[in-house]
py3Dmol code that shows the C-alpha trace and the ligand (Angstrom):
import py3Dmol

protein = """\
ATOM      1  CA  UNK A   1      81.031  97.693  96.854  1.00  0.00           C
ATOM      2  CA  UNK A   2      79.042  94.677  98.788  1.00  0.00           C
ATOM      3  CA  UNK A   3      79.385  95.325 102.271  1.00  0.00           C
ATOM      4  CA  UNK A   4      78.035  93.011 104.795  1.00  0.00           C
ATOM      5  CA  UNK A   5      77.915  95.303 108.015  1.00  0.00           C
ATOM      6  CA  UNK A   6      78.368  92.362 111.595  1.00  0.00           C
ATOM      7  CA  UNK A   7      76.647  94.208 114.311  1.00  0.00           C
ATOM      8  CA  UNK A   8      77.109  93.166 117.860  1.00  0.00           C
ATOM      9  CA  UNK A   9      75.773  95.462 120.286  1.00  0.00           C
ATOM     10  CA  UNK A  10      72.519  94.738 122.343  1.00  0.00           C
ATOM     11  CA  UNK A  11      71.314  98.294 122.932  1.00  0.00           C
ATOM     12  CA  UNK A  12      69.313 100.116 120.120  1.00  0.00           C
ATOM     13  CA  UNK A  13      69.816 103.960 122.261  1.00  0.00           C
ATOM     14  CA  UNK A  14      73.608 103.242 122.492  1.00  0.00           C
ATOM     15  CA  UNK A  15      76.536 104.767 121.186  1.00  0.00           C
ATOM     16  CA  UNK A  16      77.552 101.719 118.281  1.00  0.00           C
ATOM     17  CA  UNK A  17      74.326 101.596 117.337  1.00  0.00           C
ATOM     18  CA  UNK A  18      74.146 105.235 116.332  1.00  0.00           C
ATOM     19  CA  UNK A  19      77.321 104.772 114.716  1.00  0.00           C
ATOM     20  CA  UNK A  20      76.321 101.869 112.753  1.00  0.00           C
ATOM     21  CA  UNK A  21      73.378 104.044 111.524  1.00  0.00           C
ATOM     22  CA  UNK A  22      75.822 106.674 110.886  1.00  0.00           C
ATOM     23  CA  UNK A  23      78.221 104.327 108.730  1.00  0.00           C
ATOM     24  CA  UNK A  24      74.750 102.521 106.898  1.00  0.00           C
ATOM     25  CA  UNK A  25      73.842 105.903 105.577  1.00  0.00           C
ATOM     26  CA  UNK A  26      77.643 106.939 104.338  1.00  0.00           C
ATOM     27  CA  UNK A  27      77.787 103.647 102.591  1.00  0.00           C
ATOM     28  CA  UNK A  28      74.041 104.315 100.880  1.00  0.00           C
ATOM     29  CA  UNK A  29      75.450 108.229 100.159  1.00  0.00           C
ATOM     30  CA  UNK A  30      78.833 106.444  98.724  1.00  0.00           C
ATOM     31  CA  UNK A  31      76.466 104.380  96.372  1.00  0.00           C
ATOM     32  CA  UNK A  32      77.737 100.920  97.848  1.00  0.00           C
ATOM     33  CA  UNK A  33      75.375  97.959  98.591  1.00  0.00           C
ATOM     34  CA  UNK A  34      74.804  96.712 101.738  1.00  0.00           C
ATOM     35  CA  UNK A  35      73.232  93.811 104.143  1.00  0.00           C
ATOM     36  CA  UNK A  36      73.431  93.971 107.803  1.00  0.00           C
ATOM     37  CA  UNK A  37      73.767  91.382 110.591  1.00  0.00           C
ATOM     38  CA  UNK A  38      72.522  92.706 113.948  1.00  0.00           C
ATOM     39  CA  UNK A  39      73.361  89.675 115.922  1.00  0.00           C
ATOM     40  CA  UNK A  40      71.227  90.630 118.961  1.00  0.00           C
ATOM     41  CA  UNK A  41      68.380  91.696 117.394  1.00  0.00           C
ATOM     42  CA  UNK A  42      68.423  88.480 115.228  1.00  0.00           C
ATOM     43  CA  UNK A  43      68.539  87.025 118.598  1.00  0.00           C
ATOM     44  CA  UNK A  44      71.625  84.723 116.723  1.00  0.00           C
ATOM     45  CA  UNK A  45      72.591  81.542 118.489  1.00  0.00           C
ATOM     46  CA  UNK A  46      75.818  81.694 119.387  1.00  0.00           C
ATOM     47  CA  UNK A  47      76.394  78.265 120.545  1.00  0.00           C
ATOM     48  CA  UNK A  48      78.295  75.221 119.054  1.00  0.00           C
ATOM     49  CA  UNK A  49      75.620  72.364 119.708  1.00  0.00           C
ATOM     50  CA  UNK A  50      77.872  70.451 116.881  1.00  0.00           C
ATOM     51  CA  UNK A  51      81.194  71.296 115.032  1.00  0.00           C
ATOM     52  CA  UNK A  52      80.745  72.527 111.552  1.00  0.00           C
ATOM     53  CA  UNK A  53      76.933  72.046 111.179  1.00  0.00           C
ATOM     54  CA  UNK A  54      75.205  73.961 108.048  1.00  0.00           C
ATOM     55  CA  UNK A  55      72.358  74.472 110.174  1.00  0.00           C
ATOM     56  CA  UNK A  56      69.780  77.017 108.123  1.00  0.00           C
ATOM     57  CA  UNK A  57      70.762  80.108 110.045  1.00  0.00           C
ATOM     58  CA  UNK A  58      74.540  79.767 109.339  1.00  0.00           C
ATOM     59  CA  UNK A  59      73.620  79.038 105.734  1.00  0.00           C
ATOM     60  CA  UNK A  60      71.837  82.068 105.312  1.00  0.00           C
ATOM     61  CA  UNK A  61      75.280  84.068 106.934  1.00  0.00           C
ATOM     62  CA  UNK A  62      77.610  82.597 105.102  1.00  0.00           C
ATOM     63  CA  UNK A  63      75.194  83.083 101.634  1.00  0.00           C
ATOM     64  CA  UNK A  64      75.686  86.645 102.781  1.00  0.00           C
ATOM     65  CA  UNK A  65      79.519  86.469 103.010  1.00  0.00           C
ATOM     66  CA  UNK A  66      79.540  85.471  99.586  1.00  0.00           C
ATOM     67  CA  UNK A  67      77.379  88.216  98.142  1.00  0.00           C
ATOM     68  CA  UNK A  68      80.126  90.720  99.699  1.00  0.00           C
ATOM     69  CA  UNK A  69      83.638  91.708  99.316  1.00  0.00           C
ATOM     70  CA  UNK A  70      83.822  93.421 102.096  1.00  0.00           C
ATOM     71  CA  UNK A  71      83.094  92.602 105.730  1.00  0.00           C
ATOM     72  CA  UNK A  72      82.396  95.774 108.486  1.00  0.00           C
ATOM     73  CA  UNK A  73      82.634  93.798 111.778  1.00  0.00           C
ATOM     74  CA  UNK A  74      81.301  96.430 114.590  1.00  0.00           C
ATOM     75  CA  UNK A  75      81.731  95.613 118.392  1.00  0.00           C
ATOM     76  CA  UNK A  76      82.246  97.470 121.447  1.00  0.00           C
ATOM     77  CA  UNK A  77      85.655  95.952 123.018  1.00  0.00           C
ATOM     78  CA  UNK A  78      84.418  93.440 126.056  1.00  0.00           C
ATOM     79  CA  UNK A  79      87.143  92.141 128.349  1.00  0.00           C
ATOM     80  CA  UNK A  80      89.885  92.812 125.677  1.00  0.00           C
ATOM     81  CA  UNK A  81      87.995  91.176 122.741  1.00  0.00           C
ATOM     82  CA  UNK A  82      84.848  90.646 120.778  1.00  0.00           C
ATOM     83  CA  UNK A  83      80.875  90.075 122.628  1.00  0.00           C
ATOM     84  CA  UNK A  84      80.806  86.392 122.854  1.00  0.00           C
ATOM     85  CA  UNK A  85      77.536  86.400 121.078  1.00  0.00           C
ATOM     86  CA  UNK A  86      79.755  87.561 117.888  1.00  0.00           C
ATOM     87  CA  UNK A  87      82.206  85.003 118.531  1.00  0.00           C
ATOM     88  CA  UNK A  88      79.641  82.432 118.288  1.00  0.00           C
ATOM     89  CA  UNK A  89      79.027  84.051 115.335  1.00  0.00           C
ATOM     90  CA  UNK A  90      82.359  82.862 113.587  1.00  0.00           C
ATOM     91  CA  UNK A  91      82.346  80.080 115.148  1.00  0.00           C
ATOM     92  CA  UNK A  92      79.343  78.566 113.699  1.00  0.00           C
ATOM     93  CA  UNK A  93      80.016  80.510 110.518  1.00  0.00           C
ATOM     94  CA  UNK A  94      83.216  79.920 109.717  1.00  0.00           C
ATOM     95  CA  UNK A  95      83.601  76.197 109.413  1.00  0.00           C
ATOM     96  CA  UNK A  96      85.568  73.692 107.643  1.00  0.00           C
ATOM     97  CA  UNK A  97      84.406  73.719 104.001  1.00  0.00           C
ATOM     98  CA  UNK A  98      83.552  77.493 104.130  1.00  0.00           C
ATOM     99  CA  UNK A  99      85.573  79.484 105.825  1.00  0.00           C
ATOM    100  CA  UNK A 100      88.761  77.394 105.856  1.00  0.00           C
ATOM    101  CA  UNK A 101      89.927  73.629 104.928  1.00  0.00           C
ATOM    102  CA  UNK A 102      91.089  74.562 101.092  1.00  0.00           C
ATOM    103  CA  UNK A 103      94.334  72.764  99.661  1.00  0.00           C
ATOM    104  CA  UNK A 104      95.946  73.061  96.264  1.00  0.00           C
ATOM    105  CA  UNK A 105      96.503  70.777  94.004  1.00  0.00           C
ATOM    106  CA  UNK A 106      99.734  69.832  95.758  1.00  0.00           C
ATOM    107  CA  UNK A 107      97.684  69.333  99.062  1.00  0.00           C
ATOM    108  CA  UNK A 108      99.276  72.419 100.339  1.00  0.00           C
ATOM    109  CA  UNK A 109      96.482  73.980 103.002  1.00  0.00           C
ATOM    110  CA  UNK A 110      95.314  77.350 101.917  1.00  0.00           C
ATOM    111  CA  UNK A 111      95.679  80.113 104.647  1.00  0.00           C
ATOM    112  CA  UNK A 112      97.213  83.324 106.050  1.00  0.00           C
ATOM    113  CA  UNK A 113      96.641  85.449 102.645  1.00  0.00           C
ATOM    114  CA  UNK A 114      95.187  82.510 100.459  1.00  0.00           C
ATOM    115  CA  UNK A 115      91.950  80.578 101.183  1.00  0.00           C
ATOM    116  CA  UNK A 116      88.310  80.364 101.098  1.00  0.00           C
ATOM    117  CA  UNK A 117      87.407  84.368 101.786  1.00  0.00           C
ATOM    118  CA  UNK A 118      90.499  85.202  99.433  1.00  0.00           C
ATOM    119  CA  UNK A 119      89.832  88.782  97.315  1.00  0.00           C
ATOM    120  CA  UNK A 120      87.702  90.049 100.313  1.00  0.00           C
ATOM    121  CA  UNK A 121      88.581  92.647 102.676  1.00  0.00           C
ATOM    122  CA  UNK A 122      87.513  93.185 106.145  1.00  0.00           C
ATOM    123  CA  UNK A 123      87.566  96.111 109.039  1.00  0.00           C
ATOM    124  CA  UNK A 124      86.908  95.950 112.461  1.00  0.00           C
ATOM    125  CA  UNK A 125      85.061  98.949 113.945  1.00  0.00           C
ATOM    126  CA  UNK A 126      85.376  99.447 117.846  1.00  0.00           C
ATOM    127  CA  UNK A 127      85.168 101.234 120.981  1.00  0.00           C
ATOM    128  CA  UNK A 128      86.905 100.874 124.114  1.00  0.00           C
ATOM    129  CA  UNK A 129      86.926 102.257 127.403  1.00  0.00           C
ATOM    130  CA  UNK A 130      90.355 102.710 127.919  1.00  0.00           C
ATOM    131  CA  UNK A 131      91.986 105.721 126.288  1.00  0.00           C
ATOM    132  CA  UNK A 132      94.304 105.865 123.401  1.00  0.00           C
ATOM    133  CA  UNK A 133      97.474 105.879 125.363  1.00  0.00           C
ATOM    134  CA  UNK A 134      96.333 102.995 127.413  1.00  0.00           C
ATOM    135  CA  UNK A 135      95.715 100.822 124.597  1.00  0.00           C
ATOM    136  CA  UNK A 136      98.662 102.226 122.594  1.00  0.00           C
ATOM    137  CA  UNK A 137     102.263 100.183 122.496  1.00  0.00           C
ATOM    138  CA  UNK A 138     102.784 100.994 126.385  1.00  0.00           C
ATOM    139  CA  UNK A 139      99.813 101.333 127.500  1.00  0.00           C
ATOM    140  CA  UNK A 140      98.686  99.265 130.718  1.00  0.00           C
ATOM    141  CA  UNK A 141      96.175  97.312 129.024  1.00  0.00           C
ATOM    142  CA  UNK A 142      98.166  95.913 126.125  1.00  0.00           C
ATOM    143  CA  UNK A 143      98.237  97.213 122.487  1.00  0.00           C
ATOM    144  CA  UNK A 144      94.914  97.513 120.737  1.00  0.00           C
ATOM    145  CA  UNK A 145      96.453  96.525 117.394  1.00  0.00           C
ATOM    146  CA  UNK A 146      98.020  93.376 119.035  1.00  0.00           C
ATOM    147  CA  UNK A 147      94.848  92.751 120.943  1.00  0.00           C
ATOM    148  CA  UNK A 148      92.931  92.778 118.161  1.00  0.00           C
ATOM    149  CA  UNK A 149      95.546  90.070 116.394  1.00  0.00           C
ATOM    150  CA  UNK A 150      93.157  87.134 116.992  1.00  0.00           C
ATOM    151  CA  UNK A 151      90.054  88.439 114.459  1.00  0.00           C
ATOM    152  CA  UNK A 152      92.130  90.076 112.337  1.00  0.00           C
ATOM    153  CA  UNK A 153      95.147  87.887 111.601  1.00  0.00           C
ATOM    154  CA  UNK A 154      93.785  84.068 112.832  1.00  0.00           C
ATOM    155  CA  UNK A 155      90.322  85.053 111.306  1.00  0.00           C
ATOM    156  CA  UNK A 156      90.148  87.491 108.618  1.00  0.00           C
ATOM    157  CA  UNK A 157      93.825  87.305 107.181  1.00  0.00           C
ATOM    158  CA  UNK A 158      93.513  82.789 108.040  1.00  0.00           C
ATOM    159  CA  UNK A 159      90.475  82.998 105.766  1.00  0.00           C
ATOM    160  CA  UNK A 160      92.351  85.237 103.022  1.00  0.00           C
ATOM    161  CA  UNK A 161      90.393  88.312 103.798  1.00  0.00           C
ATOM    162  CA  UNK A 162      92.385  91.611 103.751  1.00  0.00           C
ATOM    163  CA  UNK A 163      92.562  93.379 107.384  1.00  0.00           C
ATOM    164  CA  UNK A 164      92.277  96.671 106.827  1.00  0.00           C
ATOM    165  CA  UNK A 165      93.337  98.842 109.736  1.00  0.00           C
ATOM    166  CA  UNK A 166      90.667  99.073 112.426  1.00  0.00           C
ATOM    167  CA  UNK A 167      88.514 101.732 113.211  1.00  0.00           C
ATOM    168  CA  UNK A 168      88.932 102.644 116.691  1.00  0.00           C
ATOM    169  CA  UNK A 169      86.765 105.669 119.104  1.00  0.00           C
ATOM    170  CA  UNK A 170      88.941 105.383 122.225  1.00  0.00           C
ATOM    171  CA  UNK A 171      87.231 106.872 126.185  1.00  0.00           C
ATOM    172  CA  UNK A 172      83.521 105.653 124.890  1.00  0.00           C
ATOM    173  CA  UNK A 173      82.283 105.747 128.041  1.00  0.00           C
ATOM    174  CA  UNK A 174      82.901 109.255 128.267  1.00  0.00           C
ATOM    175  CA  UNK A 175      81.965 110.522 124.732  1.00  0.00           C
ATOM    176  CA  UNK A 176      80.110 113.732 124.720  1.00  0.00           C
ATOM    177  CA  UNK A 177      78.148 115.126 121.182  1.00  0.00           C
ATOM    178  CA  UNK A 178      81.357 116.885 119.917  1.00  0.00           C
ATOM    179  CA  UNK A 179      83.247 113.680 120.249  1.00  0.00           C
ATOM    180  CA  UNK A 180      80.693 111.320 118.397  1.00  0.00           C
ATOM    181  CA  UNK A 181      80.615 114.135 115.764  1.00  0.00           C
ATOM    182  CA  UNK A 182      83.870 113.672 115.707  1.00  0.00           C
ATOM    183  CA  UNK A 183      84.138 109.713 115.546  1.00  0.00           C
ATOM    184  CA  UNK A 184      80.951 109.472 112.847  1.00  0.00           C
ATOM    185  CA  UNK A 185      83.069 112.221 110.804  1.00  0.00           C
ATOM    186  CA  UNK A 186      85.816 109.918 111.287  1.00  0.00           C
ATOM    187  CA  UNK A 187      83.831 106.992 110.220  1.00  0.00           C
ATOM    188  CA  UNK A 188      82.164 108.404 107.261  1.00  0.00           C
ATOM    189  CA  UNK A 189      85.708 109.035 106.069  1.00  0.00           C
ATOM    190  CA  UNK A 190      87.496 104.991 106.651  1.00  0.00           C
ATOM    191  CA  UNK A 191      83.912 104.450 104.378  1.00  0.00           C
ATOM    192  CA  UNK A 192      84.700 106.336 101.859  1.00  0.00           C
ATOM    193  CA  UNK A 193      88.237 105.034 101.332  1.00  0.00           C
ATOM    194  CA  UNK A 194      87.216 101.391 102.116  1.00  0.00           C
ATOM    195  CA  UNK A 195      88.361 100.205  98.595  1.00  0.00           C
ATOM    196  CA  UNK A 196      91.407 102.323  98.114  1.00  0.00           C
ATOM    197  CA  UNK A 197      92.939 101.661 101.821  1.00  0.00           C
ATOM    198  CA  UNK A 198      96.335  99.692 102.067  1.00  0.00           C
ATOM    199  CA  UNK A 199      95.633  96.550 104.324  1.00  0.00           C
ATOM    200  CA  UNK A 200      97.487  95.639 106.998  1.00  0.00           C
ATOM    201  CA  UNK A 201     100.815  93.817 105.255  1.00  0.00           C
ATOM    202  CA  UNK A 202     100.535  90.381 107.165  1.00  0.00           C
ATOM    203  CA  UNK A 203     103.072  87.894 105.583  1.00  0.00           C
ATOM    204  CA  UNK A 204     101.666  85.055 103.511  1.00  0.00           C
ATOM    205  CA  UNK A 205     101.736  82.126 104.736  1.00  0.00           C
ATOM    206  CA  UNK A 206     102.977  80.364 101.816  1.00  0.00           C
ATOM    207  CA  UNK A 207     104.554  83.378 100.450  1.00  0.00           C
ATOM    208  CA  UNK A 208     108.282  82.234 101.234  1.00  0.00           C
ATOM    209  CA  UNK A 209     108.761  83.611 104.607  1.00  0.00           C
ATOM    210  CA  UNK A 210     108.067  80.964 106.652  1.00  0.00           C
ATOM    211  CA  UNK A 211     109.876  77.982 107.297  1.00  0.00           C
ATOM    212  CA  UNK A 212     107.992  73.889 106.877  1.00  0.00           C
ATOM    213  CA  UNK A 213     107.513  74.364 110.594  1.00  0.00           C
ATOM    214  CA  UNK A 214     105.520  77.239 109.444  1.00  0.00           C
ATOM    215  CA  UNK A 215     108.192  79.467 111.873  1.00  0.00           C
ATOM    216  CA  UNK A 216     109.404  83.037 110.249  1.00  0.00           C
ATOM    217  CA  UNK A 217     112.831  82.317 109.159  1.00  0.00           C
ATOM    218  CA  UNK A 218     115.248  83.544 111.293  1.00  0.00           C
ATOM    219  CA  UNK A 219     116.532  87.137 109.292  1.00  0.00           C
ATOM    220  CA  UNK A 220     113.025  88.191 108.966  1.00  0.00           C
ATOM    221  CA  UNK A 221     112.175  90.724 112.041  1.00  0.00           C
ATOM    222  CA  UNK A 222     115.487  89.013 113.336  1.00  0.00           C
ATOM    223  CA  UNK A 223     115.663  88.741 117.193  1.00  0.00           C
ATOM    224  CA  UNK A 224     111.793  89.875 117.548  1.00  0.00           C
ATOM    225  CA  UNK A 225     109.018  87.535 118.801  1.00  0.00           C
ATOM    226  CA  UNK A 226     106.499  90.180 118.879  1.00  0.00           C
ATOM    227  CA  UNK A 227     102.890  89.852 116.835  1.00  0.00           C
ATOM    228  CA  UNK A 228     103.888  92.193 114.277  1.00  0.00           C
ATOM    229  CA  UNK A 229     107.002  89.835 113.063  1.00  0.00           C
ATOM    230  CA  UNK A 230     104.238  88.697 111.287  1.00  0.00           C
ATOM    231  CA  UNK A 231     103.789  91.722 108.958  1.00  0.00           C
ATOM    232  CA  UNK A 232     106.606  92.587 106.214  1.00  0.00           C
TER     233      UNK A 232
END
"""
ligand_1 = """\
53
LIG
P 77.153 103.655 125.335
O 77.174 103.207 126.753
O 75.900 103.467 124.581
O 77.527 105.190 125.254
C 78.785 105.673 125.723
C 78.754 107.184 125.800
O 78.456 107.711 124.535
C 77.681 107.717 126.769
O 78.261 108.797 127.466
C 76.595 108.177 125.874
O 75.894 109.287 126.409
C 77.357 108.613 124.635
N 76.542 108.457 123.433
C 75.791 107.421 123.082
N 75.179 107.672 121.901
C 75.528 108.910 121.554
C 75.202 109.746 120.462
N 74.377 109.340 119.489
N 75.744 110.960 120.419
C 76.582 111.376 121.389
N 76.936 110.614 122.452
C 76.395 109.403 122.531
N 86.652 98.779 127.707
C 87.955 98.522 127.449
O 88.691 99.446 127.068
N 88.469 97.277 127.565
C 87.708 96.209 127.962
O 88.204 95.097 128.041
C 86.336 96.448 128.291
N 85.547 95.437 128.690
C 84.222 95.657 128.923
C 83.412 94.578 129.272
C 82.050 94.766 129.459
C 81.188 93.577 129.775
C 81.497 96.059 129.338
C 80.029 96.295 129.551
C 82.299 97.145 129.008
C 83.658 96.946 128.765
N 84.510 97.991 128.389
C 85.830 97.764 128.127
C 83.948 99.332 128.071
C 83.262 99.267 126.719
O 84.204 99.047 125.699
C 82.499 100.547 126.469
O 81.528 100.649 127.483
C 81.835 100.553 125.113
O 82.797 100.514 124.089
C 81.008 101.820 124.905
O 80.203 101.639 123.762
P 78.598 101.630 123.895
O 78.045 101.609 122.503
O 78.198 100.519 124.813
O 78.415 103.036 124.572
"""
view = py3Dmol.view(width=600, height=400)
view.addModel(protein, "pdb")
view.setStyle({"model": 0}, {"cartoon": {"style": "trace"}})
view.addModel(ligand_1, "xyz")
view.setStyle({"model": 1}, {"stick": {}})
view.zoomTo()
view.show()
């Protein structure tokens, strides 16, 4: 496979960076291609100075999307979401005319499951704070899976990218050398499966479950308003 591995973390010494190195060498031992974004240490510009702008740098990114068909996108979780410096990164990236703004013939727009990024996949790789059970369906700080909605549903799924399931170490703060044996074991193994694992089943948008108002017709996930109505 063509990975593209995001990288958004600004310390070279710190826990996601020696997992990234950890995943890098699984993918080389798995025999898969790879490039690598390290947003900090490309010192990337993650500011919107003008919408949609093929500026050289974003070029070169999105040239690199291309070459893959598959995306890693590695963070630690920062106030319940993504470093804004990787943010910026989509949002220069990802414009109209590359990332999304794709009609059919019928001038139907292209998105949720068709568009632009179609036939790519994409997996988040994260740690949090919090422990499991806090960021589990209960938990006091919301659901990770929900949480993580946003980049993988109104960015990777919008674009037509495949979400696999995310990749998750939970209490990073407090992870000791039998726990990050544990998570790069865990890691090496989501690698190894990367082209084999089921994506998350988000509902196309033009795949007959939702309405013109683009609303989920009414018998589907009946009753429920919840974010994952939105996967069959
Ligand atoms: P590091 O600080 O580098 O390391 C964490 C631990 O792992 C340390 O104990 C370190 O000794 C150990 N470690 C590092 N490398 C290794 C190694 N190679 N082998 C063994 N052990 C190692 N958490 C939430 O849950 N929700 C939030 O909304 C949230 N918001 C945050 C906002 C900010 C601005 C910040 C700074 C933190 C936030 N956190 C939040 C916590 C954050 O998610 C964690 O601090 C982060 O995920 C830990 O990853 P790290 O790479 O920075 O870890």
């Amino acid at each position: 496979m063509k990975v593209l591995w995001l990288f958004a973390h600004p310390e070279p010494a710190s826990l996601n960076a020696a997992l990234r190195d950890e995943g890098l060498r699984a993918l080389r031992e798995l025999g898969h291609e790879y490039v690598q974004s390290d947003l900090y240490e490309m010192k990337w510009d993650p500011i919107v100075r003008e919408i949609a702008s093929f500026d050289p740098d974003v070029v070169a990114e999105q040239e690199k999307i291309s070459w893959a068909d598959t995306l890693v996108v590695q963070f630690p979780l920062w106030w319940y979401g993504m470093p804004a410096i990787l943010k910026g990164w989509f949002d220069r990236v990802f414009v109209k005319g590359f990332g999304y703004g794709l009609k059919d013939e019928n001038g139907r727009v292209l998105r949720y499951g068709e568009g632009m990024l179609a036939g790519k996949r994409a997996m988040i790789v994260t740690t949090a704070g919090g422990r499991a059970s806090s960021l589990g369906p209960r938990g006091v700080n919301g659901n990770l899976e929900q949480l993580l909605f946003p980049l993988q549903h109104g960015t990777f799924w919008y674009t037509g990218m495949a979400a696999l399931p995310p990749f998750v170490v939970y209490s990073a703060d407090r992870t000791d050398a039998a726990e990050f044996t544990a998570a790069a074991s865990g890691l090496r193994e989501r690698l190894a499966r990367l082209e084999t694992t089921e994506p998350i089943p988000y509902r196309a948008q033009n795949g007959g479950d939702y309405d013109s108002d683009l609303v989920l017709l009414p018998h589907l996930a009946a009753g429920r308003t919840d974010l994952d109505v939105h996967q069959r």
